[in-house]
Each structure stands twice: as C-alpha cells, then as structure tokens.
FIKOLZA-1660 file (N, C-alpha, C; in steps of 0.1 Angstrom, whole numbers, plus 5000, padded with zeros to 4 digits):
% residues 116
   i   px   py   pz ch aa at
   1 0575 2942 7307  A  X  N
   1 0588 2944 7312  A  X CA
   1 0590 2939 7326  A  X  C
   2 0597 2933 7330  A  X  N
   2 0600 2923 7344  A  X CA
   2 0613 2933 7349  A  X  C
   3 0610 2928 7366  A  X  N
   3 0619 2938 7372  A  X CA
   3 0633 2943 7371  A  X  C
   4 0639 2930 7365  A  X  N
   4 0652 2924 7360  A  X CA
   4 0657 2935 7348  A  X  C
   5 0646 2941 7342  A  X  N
   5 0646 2946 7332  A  X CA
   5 0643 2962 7335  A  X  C
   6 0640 2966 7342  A  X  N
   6 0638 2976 7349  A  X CA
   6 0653 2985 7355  A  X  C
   7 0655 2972 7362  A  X  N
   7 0669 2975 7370  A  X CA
   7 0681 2979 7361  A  X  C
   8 0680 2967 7346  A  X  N
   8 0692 2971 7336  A  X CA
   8 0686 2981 7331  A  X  C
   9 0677 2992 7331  A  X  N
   9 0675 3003 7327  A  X CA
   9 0679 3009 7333  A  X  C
  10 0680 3013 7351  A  X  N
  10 0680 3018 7358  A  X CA
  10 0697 3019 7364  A  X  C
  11 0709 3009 7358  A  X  N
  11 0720 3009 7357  A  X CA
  11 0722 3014 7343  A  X  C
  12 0716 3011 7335  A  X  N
  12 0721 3019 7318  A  X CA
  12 0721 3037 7324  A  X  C
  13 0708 3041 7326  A  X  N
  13 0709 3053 7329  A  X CA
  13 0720 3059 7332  A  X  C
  14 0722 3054 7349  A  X  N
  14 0733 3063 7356  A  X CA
  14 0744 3056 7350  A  X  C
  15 0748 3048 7340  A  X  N
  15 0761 3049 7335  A  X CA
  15 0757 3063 7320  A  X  C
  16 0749 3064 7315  A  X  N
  16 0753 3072 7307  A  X CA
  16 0749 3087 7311  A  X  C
  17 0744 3086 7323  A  X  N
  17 0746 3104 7332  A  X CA
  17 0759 3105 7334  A  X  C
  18 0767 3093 7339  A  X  N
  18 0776 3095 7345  A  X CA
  18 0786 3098 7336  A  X  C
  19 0783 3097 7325  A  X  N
  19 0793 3097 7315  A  X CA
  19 0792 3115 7305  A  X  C
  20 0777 3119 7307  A  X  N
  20 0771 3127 7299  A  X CA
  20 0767 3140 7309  A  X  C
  21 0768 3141 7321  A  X  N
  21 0762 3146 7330  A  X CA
  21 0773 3147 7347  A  X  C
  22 0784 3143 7344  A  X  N
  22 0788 3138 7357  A  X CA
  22 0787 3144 7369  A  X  C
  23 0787 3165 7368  A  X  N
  23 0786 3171 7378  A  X CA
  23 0769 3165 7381  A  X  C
  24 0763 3165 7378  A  X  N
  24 0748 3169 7383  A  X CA
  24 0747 3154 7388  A  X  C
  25 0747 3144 7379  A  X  N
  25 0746 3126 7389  A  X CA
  25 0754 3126 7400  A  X  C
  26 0769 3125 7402  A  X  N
  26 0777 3132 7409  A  X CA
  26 0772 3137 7422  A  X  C
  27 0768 3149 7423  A  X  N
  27 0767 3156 7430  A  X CA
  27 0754 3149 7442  A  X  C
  28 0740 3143 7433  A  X  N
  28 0733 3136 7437  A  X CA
  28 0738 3121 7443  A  X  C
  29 0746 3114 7436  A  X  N
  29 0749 3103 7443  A  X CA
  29 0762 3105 7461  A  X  C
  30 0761 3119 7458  A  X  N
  30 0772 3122 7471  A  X CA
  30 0759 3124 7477  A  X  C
  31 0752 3130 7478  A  X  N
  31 0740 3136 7488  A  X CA
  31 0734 3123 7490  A  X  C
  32 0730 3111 7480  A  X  N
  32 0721 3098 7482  A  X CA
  32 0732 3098 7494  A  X  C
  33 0747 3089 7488  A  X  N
  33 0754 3084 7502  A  X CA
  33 0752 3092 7516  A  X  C
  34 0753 3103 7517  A  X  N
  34 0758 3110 7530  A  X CA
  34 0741 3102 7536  A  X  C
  35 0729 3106 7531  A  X  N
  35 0718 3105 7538  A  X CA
  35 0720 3094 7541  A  X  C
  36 0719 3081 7529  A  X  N
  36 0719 3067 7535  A  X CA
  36 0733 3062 7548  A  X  C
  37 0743 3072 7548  A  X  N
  37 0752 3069 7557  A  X CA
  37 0748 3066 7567  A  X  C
  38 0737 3073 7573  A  X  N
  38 0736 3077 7589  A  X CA
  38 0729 3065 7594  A  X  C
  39 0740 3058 7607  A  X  N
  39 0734 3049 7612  A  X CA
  39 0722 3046 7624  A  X  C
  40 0715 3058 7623  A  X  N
  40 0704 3056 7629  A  X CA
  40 0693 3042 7627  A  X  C
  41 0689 3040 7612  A  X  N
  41 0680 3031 7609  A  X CA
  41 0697 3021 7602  A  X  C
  42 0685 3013 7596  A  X  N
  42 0696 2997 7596  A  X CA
  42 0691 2998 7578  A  X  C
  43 0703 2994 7569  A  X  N
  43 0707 2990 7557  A  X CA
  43 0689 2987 7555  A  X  C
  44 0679 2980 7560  A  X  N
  44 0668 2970 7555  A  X CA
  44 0655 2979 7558  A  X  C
  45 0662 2986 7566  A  X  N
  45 0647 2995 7578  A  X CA
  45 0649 3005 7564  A  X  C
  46 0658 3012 7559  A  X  N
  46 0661 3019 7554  A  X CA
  46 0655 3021 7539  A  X  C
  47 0661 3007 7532  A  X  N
  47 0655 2997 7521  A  X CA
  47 0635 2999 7520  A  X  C
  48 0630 2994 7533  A  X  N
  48 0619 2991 7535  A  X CA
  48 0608 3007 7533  A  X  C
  49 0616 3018 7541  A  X  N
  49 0612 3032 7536  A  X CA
  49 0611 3036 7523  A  X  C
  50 0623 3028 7516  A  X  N
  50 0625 3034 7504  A  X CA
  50 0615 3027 7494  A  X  C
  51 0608 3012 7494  A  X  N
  51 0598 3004 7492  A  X CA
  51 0588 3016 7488  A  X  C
  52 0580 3015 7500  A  X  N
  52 0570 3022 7507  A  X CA
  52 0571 3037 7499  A  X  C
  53 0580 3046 7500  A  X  N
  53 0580 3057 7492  A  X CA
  53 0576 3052 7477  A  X  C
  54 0590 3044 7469  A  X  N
  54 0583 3040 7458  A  X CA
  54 0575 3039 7449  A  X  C
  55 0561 3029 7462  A  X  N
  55 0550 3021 7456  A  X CA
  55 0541 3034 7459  A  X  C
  56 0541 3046 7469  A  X  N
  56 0538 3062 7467  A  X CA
  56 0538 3066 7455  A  X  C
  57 0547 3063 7448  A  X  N
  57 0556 3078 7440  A  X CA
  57 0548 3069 7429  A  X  C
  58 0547 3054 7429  A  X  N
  58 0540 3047 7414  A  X CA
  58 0554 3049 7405  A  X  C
  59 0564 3046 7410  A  X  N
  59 0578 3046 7402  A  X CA
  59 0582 3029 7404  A  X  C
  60 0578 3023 7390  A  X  N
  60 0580 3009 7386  A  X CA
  60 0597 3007 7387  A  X  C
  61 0605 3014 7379  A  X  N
  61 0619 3012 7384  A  X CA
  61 0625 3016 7400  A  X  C
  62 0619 3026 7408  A  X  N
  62 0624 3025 7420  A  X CA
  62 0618 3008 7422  A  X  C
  63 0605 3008 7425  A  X  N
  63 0597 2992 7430  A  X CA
  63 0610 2983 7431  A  X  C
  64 0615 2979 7415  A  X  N
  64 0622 2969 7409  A  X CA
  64 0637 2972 7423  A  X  C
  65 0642 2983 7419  A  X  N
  65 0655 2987 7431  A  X CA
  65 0656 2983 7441  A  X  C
  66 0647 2993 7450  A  X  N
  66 0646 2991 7464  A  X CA
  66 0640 2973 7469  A  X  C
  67 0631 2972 7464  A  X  N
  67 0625 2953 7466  A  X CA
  67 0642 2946 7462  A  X  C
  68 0645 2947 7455  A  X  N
  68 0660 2942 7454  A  X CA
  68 0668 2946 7467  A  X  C
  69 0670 2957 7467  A  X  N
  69 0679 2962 7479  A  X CA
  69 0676 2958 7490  A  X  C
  70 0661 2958 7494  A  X  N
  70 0653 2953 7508  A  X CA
  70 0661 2937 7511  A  X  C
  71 0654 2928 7499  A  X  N
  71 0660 2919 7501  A  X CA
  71 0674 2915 7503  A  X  C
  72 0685 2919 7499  A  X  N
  72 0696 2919 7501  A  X CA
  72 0701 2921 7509  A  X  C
  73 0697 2932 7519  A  X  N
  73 0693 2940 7532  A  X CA
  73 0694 2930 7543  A  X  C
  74 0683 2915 7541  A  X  N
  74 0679 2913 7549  A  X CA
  74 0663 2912 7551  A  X  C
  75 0657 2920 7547  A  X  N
  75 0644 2923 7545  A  X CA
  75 0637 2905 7540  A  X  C
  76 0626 2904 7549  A  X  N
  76 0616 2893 7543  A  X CA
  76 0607 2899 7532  A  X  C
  77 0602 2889 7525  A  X  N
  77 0590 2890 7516  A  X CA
  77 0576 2900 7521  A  X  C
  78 0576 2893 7541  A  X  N
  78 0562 2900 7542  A  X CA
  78 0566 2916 7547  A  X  C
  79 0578 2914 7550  A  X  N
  79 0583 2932 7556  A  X CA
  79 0583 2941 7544  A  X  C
  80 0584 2935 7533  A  X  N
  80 0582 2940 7517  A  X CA
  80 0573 2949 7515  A  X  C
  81 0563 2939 7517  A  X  N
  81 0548 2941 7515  A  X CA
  81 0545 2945 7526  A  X  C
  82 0545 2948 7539  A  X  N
  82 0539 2953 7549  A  X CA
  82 0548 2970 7546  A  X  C
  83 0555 2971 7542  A  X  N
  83 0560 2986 7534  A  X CA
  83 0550 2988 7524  A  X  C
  84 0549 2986 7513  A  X  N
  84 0538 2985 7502  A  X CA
  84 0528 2992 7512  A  X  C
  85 0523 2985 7517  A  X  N
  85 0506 2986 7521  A  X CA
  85 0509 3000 7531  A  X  C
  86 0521 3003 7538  A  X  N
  86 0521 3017 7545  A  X CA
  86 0518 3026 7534  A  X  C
  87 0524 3023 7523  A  X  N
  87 0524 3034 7516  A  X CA
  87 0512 3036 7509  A  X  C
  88 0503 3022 7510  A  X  N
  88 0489 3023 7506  A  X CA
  88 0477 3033 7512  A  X  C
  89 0484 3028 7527  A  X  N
  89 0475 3038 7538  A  X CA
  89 0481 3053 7534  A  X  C
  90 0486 3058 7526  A  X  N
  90 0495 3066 7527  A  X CA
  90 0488 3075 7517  A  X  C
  91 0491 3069 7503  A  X  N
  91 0487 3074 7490  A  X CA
  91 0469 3068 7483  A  X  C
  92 0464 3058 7492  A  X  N
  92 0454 3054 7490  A  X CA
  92 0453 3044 7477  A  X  C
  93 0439 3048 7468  A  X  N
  93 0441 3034 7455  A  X CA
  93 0450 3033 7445  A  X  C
  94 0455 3042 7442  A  X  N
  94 0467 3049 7437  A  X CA
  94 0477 3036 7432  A  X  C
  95 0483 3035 7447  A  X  N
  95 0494 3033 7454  A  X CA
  95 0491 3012 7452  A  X  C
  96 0476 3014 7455  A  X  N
  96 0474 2996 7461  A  X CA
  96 0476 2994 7447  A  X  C
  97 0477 3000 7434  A  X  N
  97 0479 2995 7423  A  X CA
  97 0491 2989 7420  A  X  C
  98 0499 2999 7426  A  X  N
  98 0516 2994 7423  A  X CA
  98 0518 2985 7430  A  X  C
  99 0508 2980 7445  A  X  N
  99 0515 2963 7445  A  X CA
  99 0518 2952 7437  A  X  C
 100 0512 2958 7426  A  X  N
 100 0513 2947 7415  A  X CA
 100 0529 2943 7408  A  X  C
 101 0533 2956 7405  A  X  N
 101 0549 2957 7403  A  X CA
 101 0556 2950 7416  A  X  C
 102 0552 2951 7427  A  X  N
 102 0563 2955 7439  A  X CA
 102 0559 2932 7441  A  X  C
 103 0544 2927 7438  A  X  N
 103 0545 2915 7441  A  X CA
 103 0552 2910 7430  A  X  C
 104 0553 2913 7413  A  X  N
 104 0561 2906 7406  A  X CA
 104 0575 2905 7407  A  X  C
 105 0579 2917 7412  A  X  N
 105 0593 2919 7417  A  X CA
 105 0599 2909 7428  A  X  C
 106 0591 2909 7438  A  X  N
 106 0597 2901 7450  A  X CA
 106 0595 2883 7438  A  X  C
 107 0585 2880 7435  A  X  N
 107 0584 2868 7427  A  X CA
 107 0594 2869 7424  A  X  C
 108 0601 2878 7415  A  X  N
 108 0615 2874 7404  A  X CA
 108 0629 2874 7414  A  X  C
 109 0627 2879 7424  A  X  N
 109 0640 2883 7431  A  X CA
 109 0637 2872 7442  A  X  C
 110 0632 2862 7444  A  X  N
 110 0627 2853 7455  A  X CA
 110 0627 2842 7454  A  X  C
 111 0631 2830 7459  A  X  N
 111 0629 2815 7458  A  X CA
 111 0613 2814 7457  A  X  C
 112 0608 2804 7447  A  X  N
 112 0594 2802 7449  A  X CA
 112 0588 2802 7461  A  X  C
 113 0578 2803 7471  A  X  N
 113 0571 2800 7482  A  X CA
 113 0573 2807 7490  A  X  C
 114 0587 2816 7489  A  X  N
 114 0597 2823 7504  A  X CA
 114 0586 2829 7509  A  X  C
 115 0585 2834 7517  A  X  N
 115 0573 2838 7529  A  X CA
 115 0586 2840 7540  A  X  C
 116 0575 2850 7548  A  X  N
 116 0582 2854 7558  A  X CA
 116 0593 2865 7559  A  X  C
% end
C-alpha cells in the first residue's frame, strides 16, 4: 500500500465519521484546529512535530499525512527526516523501522533527487 493510498483511507474515514459519528469527529476536529491555531510554532515546525510523533506512534497513515503536510508547509526532505530520526532517539528500534514508511512517502510526494 503507497502513501497515496493511505491518505485516501485516511479522507474516506473522516468522511464517513463525519457522516456516522458527527458529534464525536466534530468535536475532535474543533480541538485539532484550536491547538494547531496557535501561532507560536510555524505551519512546518508544527508539521515536522507531528512527523516525528508519528514515526513514534508507528502510525503508517499519520507518516503518509503529516510528510505530506510537512512538505506543503514548506518543510524540506532532510527536515523530514531529521524529525524521523528525533523520534528515533525518542522511541528507539521501534521507531527506526518506520523510516521506511516515512522514506517511501517523501519518494512519492517528492520530485526525484529533491534533497535539502
């Protein structure tokens, strides 16, 4: 399954919470926004925590998300991966496993070569 493929899982869902469930998704997507509102950290710094948690948690659909969102953000390839690897120091071998998701993902969301 490729990240691409992860993500249309990961919009199928919250369309059919939203549809099946609306107080409880709802309620959660009002708390996601307020948090991510706060302009203390930046749209990418923000993205890059959420990376890093992710490749923690060993959640292949966040990976696919956030690496999307990073990049869109603004976020480079290696700021990607220099998240990744915090969360390595973090969660230990665990964790260095899921760089594997988090490098196929940037491959598919990336021009060949991009670096930097």
């Amino acid at each position: 399954m490729t990240a691409k493929d992860r993500l249309t899982e990961v919009h199928q869902l919250m369309e059919n919470l939203k549809q099946d469930y609306p107080s409880e998704i709802n309620s959660f997507l009002g708390f996601m926004g307020k948090a991510e509102g706060n302009p203390a950290l930046s749209a990418a710094q923000k993205e890059l925590i959420n990376v890093a948690l992710s490749v923690a948690a060993q959640c292949q659909w966040c990976i696919a998300l956030h690496t999307k969102n990073a990049l869109e953000a603004g976020a480079s390839r290696d700021e990607i991966m220099s998240a990744g690897f915090m969360a390595v120091i973090m969660h230990g071998g665990p964790a260095l496993m899921y760089l594997v998701p988090l490098s196929k993902a940037l491959d598919e969301f990336l021009p060949e070569n991009a670096h930097g």
